[in-house]
mmCIF file of the N, C-alpha and C atoms, coordinates in Angstrom:
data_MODEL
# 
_entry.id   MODEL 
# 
loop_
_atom_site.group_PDB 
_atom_site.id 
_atom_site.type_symbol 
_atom_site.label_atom_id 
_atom_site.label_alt_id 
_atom_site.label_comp_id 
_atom_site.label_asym_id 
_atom_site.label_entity_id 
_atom_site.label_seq_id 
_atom_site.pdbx_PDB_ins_code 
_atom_site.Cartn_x 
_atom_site.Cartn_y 
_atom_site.Cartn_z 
_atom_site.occupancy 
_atom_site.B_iso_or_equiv 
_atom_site.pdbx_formal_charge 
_atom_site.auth_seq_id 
_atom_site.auth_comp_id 
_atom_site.auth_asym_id 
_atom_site.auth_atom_id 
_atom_site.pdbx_PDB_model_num 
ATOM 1   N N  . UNK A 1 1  ? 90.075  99.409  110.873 1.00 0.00 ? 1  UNK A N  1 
ATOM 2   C CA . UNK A 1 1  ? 90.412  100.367 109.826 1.00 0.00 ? 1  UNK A CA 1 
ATOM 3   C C  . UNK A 1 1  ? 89.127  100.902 109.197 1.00 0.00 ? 1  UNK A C  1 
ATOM 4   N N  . UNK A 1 2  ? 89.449  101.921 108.754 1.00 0.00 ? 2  UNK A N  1 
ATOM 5   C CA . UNK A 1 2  ? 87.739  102.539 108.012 1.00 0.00 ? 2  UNK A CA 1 
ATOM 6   C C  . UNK A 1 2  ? 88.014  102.420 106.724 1.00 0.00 ? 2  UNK A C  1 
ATOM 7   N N  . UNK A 1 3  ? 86.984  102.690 105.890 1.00 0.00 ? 3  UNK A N  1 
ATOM 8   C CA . UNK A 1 3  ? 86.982  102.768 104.740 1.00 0.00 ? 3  UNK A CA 1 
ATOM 9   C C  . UNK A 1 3  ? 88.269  103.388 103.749 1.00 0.00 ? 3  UNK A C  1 
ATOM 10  N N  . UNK A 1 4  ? 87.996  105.126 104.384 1.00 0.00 ? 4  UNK A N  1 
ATOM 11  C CA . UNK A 1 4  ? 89.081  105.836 103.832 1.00 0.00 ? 4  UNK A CA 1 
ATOM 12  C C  . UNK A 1 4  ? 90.695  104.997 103.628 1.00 0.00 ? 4  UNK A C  1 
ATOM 13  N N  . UNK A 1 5  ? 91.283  104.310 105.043 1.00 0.00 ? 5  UNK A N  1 
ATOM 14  C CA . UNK A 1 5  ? 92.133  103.535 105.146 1.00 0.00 ? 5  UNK A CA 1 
ATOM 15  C C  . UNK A 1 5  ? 92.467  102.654 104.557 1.00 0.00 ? 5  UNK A C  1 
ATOM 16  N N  . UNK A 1 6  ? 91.723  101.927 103.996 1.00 0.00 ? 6  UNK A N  1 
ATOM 17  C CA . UNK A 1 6  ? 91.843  100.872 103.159 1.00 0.00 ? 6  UNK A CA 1 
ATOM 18  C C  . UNK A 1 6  ? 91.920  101.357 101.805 1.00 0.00 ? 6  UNK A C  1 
ATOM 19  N N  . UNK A 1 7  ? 90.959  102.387 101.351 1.00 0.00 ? 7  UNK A N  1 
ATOM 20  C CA . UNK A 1 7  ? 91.084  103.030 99.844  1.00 0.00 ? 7  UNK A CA 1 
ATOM 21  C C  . UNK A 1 7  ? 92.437  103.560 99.962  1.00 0.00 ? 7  UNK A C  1 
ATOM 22  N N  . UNK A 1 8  ? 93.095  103.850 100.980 1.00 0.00 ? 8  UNK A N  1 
ATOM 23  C CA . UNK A 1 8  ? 94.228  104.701 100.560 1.00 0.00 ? 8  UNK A CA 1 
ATOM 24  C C  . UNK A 1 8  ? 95.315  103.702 100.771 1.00 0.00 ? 8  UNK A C  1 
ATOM 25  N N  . UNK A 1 9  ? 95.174  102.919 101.274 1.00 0.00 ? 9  UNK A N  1 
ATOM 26  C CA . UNK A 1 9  ? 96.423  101.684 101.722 1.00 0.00 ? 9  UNK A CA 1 
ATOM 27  C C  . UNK A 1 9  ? 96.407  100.706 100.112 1.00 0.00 ? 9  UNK A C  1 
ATOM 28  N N  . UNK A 1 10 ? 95.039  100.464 99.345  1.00 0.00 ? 10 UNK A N  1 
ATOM 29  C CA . UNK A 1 10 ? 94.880  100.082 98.145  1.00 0.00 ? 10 UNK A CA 1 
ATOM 30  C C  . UNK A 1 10 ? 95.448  101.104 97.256  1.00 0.00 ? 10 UNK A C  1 
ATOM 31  N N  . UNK A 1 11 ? 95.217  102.034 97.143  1.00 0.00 ? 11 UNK A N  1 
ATOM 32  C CA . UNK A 1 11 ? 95.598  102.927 95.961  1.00 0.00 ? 11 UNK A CA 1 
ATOM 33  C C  . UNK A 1 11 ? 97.522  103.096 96.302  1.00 0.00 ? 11 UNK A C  1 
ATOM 34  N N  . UNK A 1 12 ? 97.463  103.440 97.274  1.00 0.00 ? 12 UNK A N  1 
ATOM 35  C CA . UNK A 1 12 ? 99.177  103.480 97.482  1.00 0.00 ? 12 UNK A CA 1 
ATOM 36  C C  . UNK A 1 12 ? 99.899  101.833 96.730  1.00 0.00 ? 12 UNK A C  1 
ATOM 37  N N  . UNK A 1 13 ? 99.174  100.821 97.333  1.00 0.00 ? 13 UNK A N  1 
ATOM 38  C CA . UNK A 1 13 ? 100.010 99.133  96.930  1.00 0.00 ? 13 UNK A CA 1 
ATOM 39  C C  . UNK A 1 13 ? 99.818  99.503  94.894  1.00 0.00 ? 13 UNK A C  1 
ATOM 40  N N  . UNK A 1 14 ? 98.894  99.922  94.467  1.00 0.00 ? 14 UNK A N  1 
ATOM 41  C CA . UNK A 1 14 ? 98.070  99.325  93.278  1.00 0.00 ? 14 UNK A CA 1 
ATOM 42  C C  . UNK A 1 14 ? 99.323  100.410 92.289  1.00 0.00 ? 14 UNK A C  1 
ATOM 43  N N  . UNK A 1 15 ? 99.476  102.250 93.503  1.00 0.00 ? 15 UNK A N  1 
ATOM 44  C CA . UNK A 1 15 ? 100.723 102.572 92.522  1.00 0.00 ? 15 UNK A CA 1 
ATOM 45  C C  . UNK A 1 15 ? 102.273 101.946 92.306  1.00 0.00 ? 15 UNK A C  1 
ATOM 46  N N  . UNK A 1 16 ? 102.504 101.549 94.120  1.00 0.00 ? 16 UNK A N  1 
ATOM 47  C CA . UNK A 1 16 ? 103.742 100.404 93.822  1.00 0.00 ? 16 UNK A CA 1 
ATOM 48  C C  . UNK A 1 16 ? 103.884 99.504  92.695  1.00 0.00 ? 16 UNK A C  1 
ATOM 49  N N  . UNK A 1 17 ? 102.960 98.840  92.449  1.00 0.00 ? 17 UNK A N  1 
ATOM 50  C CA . UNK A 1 17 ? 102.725 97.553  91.722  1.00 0.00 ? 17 UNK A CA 1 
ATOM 51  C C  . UNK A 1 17 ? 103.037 98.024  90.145  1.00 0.00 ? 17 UNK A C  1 
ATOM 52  N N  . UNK A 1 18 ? 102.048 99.376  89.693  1.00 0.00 ? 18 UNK A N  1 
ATOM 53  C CA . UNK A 1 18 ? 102.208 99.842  88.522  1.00 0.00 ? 18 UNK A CA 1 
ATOM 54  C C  . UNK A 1 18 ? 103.853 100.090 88.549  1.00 0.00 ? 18 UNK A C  1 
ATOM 55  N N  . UNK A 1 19 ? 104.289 101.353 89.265  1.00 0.00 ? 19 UNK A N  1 
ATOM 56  C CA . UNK A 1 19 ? 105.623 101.436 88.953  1.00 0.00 ? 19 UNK A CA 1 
ATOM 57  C C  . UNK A 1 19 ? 106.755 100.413 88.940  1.00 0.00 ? 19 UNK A C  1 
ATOM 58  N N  . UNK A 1 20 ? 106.305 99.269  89.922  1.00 0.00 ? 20 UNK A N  1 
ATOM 59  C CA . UNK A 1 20 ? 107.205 98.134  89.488  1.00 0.00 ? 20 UNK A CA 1 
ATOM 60  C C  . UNK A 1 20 ? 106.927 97.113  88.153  1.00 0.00 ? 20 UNK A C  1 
ATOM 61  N N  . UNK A 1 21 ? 106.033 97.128  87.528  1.00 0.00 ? 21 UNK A N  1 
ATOM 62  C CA . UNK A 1 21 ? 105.743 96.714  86.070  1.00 0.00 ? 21 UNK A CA 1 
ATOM 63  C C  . UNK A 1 21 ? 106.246 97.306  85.148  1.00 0.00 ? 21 UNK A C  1 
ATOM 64  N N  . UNK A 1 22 ? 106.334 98.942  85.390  1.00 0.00 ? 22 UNK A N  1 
ATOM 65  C CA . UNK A 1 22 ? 106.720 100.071 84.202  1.00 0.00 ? 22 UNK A CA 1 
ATOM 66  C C  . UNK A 1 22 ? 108.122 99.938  83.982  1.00 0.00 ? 22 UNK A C  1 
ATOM 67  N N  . UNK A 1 23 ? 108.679 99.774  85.288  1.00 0.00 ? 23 UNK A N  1 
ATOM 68  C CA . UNK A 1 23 ? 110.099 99.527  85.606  1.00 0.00 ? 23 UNK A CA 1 
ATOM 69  C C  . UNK A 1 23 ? 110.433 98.278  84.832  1.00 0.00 ? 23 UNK A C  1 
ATOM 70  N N  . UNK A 1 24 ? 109.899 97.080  85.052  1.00 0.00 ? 24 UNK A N  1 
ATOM 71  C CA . UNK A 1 24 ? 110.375 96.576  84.320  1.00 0.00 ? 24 UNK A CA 1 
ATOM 72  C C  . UNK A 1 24 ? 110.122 96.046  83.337  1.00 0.00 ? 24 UNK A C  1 
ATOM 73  N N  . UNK A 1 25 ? 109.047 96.918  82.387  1.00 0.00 ? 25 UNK A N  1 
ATOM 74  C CA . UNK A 1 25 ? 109.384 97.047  80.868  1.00 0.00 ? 25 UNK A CA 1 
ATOM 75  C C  . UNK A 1 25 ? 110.392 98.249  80.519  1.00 0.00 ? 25 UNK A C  1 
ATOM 76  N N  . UNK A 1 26 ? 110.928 98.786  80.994  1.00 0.00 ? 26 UNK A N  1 
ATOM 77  C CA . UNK A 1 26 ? 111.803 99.884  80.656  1.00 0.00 ? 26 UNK A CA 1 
ATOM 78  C C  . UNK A 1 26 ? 112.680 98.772  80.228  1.00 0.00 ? 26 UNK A C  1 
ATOM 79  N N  . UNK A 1 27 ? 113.095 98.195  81.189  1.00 0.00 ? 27 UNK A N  1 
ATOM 80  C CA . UNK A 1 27 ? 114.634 97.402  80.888  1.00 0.00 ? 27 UNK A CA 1 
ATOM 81  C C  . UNK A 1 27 ? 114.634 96.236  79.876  1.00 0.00 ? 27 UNK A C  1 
ATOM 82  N N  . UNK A 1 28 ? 113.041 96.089  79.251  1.00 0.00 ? 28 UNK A N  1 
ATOM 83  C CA . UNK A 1 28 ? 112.915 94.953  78.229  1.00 0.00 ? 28 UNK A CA 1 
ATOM 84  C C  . UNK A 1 28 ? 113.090 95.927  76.694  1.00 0.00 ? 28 UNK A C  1 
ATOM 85  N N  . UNK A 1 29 ? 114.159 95.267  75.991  1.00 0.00 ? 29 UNK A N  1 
ATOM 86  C CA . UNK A 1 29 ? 113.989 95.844  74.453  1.00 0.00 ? 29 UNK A CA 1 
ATOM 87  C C  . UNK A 1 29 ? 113.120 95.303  73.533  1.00 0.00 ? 29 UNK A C  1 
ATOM 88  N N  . UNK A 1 30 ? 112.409 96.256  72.511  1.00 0.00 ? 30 UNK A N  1 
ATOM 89  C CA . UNK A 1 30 ? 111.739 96.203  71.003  1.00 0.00 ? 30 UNK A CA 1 
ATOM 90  C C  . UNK A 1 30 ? 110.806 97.430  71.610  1.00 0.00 ? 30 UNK A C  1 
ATOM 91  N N  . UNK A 1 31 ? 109.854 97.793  70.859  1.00 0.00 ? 31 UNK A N  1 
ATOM 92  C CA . UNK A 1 31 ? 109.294 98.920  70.817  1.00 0.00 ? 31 UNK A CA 1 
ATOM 93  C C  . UNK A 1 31 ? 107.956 98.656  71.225  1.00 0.00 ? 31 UNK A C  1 
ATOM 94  N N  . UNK A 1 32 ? 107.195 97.266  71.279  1.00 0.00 ? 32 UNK A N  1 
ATOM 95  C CA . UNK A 1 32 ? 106.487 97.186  72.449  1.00 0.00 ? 32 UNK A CA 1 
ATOM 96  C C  . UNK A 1 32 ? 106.533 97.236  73.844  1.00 0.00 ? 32 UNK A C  1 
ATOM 97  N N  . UNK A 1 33 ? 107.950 96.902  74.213  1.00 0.00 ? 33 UNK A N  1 
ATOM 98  C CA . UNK A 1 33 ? 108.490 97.341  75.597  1.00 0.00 ? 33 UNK A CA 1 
ATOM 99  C C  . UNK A 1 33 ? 107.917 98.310  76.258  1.00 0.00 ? 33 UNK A C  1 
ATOM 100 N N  . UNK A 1 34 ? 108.354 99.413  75.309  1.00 0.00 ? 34 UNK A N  1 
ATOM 101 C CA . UNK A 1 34 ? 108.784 100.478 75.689  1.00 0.00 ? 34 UNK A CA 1 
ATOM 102 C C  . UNK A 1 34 ? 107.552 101.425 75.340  1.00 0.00 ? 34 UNK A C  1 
ATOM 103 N N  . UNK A 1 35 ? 106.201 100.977 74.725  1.00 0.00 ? 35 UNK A N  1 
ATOM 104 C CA . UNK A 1 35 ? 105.240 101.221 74.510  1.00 0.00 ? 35 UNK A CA 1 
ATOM 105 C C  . UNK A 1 35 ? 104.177 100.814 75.697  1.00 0.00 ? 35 UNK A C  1 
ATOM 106 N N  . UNK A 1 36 ? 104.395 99.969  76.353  1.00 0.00 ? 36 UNK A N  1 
ATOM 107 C CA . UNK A 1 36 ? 103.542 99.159  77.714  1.00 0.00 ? 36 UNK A CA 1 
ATOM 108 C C  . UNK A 1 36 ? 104.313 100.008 78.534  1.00 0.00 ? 36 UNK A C  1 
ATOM 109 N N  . UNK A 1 37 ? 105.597 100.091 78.242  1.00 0.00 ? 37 UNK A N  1 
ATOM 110 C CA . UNK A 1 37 ? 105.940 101.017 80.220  1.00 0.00 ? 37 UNK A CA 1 
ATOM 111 C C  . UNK A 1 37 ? 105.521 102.303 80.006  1.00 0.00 ? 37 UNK A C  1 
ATOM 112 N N  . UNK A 1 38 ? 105.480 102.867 78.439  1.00 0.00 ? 38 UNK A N  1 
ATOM 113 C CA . UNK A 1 38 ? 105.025 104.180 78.500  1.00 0.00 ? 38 UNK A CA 1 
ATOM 114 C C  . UNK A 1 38 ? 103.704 103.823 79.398  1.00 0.00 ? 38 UNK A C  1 
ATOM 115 N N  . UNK A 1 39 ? 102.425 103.632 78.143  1.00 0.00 ? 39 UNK A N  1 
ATOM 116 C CA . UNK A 1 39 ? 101.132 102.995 79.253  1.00 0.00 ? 39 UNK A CA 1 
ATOM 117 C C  . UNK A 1 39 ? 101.115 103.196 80.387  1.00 0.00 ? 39 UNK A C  1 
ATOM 118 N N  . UNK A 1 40 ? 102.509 101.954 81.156  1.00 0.00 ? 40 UNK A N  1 
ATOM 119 C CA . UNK A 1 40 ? 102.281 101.328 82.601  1.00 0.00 ? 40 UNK A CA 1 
ATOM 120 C C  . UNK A 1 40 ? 102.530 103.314 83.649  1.00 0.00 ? 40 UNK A C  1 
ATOM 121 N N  . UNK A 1 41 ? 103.790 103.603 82.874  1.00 0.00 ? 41 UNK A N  1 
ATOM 122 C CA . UNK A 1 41 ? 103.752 105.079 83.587  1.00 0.00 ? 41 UNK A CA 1 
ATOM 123 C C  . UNK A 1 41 ? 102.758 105.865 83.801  1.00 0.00 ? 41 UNK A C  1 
ATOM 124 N N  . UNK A 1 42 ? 101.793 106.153 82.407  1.00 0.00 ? 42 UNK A N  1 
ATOM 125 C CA . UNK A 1 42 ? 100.287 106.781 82.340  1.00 0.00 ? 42 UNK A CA 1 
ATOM 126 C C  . UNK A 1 42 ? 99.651  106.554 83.500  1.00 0.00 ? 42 UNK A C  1 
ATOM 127 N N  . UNK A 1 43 ? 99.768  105.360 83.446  1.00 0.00 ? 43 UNK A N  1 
ATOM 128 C CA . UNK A 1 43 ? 98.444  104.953 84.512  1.00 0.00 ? 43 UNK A CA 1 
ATOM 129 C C  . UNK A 1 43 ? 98.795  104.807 85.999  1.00 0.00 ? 43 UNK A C  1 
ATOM 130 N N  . UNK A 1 44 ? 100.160 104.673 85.996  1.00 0.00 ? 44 UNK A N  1 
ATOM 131 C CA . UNK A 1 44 ? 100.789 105.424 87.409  1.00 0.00 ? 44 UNK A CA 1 
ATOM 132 C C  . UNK A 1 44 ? 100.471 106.937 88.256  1.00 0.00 ? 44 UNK A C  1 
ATOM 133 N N  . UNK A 1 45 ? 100.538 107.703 87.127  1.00 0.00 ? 45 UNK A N  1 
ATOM 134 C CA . UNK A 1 45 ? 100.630 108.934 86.934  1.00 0.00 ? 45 UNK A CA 1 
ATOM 135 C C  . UNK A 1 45 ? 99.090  109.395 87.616  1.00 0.00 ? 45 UNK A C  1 
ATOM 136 N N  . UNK A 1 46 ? 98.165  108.002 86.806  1.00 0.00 ? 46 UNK A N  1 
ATOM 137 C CA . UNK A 1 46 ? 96.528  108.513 86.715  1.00 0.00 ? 46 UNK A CA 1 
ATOM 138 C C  . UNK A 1 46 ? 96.613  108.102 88.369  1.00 0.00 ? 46 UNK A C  1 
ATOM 139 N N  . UNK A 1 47 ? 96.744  106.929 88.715  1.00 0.00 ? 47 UNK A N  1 
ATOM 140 C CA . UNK A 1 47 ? 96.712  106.625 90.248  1.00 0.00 ? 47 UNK A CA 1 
ATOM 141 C C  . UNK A 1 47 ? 97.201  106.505 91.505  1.00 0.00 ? 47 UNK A C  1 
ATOM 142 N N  . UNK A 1 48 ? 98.608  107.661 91.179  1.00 0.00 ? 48 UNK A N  1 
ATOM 143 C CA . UNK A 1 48 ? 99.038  108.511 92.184  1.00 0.00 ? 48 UNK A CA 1 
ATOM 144 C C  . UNK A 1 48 ? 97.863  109.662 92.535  1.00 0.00 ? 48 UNK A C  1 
ATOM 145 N N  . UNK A 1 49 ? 97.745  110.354 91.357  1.00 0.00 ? 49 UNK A N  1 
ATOM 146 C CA . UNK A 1 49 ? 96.683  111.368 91.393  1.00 0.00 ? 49 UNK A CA 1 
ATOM 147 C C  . UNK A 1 49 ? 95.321  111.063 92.225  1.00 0.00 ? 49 UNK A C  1 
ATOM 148 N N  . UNK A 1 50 ? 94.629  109.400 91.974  1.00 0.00 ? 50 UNK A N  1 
ATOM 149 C CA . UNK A 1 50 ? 93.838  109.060 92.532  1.00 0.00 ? 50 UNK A CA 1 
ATOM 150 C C  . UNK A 1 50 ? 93.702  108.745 93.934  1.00 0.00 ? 50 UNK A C  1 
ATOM 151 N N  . UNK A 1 51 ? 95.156  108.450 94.764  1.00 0.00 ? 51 UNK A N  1 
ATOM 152 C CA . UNK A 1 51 ? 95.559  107.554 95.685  1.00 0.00 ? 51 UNK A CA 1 
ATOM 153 C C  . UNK A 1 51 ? 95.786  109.711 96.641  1.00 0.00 ? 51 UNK A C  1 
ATOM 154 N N  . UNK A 1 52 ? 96.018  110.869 95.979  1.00 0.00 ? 52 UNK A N  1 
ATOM 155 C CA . UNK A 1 52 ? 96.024  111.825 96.685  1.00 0.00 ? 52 UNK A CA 1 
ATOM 156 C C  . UNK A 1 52 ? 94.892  112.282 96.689  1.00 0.00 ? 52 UNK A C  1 
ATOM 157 N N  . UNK A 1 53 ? 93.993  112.344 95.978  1.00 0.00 ? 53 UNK A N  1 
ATOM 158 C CA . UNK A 1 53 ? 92.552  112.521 95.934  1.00 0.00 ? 53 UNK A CA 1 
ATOM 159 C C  . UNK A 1 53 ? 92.110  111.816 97.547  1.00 0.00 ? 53 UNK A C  1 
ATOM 160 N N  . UNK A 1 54 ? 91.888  111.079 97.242  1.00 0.00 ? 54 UNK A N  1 
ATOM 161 C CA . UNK A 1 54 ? 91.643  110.069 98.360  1.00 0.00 ? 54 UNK A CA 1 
ATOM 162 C C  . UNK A 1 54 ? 92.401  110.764 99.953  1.00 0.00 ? 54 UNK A C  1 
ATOM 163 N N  . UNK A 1 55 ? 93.614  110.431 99.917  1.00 0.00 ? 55 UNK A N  1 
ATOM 164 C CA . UNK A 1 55 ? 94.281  110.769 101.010 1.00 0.00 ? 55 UNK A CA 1 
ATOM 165 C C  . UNK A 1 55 ? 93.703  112.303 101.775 1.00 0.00 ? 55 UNK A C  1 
ATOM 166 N N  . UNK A 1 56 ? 93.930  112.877 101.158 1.00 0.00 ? 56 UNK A N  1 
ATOM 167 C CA . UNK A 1 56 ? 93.102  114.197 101.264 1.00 0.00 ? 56 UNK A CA 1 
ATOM 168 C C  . UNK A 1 56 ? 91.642  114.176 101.365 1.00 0.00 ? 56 UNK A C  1 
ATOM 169 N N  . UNK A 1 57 ? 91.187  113.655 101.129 1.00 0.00 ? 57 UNK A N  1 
ATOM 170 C CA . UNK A 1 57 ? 89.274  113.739 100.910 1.00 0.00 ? 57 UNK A CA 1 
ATOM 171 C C  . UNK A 1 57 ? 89.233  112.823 102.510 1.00 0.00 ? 57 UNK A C  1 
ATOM 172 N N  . UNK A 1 58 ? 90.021  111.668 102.606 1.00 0.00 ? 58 UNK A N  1 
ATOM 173 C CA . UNK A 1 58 ? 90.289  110.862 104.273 1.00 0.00 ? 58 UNK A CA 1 
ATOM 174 C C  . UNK A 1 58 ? 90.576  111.988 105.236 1.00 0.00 ? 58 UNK A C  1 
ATOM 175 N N  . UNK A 1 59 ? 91.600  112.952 104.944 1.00 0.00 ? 59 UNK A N  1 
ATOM 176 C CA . UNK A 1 59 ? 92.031  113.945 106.013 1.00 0.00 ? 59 UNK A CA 1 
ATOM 177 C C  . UNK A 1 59 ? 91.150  114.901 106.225 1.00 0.00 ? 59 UNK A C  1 
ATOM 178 N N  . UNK A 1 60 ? 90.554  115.409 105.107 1.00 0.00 ? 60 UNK A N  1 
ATOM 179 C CA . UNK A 1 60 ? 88.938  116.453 105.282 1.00 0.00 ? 60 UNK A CA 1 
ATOM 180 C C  . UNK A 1 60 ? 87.959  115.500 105.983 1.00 0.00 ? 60 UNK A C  1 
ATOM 181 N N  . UNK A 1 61 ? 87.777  114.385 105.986 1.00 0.00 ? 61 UNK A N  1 
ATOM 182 C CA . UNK A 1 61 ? 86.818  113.569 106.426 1.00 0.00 ? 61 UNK A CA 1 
ATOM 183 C C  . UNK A 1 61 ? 87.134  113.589 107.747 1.00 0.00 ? 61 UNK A C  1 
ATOM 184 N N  . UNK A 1 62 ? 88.067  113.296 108.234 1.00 0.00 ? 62 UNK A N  1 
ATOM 185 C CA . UNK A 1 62 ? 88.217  112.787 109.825 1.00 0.00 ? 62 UNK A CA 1 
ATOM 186 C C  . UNK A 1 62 ? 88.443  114.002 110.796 1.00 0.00 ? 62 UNK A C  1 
ATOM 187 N N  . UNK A 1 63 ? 88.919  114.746 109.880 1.00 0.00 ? 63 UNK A N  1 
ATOM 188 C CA . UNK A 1 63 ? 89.118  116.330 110.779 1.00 0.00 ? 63 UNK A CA 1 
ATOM 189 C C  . UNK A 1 63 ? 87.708  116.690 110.930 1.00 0.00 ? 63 UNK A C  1 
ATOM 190 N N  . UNK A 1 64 ? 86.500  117.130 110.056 1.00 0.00 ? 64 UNK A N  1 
ATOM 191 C CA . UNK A 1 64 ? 85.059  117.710 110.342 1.00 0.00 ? 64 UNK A CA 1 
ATOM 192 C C  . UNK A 1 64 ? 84.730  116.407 110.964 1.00 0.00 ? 64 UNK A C  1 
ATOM 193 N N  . UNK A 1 65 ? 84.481  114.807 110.783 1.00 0.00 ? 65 UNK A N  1 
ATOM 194 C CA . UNK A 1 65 ? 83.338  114.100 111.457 1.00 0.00 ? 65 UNK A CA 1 
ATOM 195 C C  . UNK A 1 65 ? 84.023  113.824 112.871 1.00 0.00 ? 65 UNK A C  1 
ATOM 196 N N  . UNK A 1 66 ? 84.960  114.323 112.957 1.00 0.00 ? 66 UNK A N  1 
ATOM 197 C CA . UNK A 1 66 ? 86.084  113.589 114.165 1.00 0.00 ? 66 UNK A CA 1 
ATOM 198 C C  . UNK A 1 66 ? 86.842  112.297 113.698 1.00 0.00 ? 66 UNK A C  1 
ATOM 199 N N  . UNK A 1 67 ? 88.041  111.859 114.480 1.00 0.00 ? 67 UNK A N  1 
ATOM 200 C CA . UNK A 1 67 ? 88.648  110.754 114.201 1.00 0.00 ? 67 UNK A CA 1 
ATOM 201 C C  . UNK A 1 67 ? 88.690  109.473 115.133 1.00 0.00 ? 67 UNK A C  1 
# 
C-alpha cells in the first residue's frame, strides 16, 4: 500500500469512528449530551472534508506519477 492509501483508509476509519460516537451521544439525555455530539458532528464534518482532500490529492497523484 502507499502512503496516499493508508492516509485515506485512516481518515475514512477515524470518520466512521467520529460518527459512531456522535451517534451515540445523540441518544444520551442532559445538555452535555447533546453538546459533545454537537462537537463529535463538527469534527466529523472537519474530517470528511479532510479524508476528500486526501482522496483526491491520491487520485491527482497516481494519475501524473503513474500508478
Amino acid at each position: 500500500m502507499e502512503l496516499f492509501d493508508i492516509l485515506v483508509f485512516a481518515s475514512v476509519l477515524a470518520v466512521a469512528v467520529t460518527l459512531a460516537l456522535g451517534l451515540r451521544q445523540l441518544y444520551k439525555d442532559g445538555p452535555e449530551a447533546r453538546s459533545r455530539s454537537n462537537k463529535l458532528m463538527r469534527l466529523r464534518v472537519a474530517l470528511q472534508a479532510l479524508a476528500v482532500i486526501l482522496l483526491v490529492t491520491g487520485l491527482w497523484w497516481k494519475s501524473t506519477h503513474g500508478a
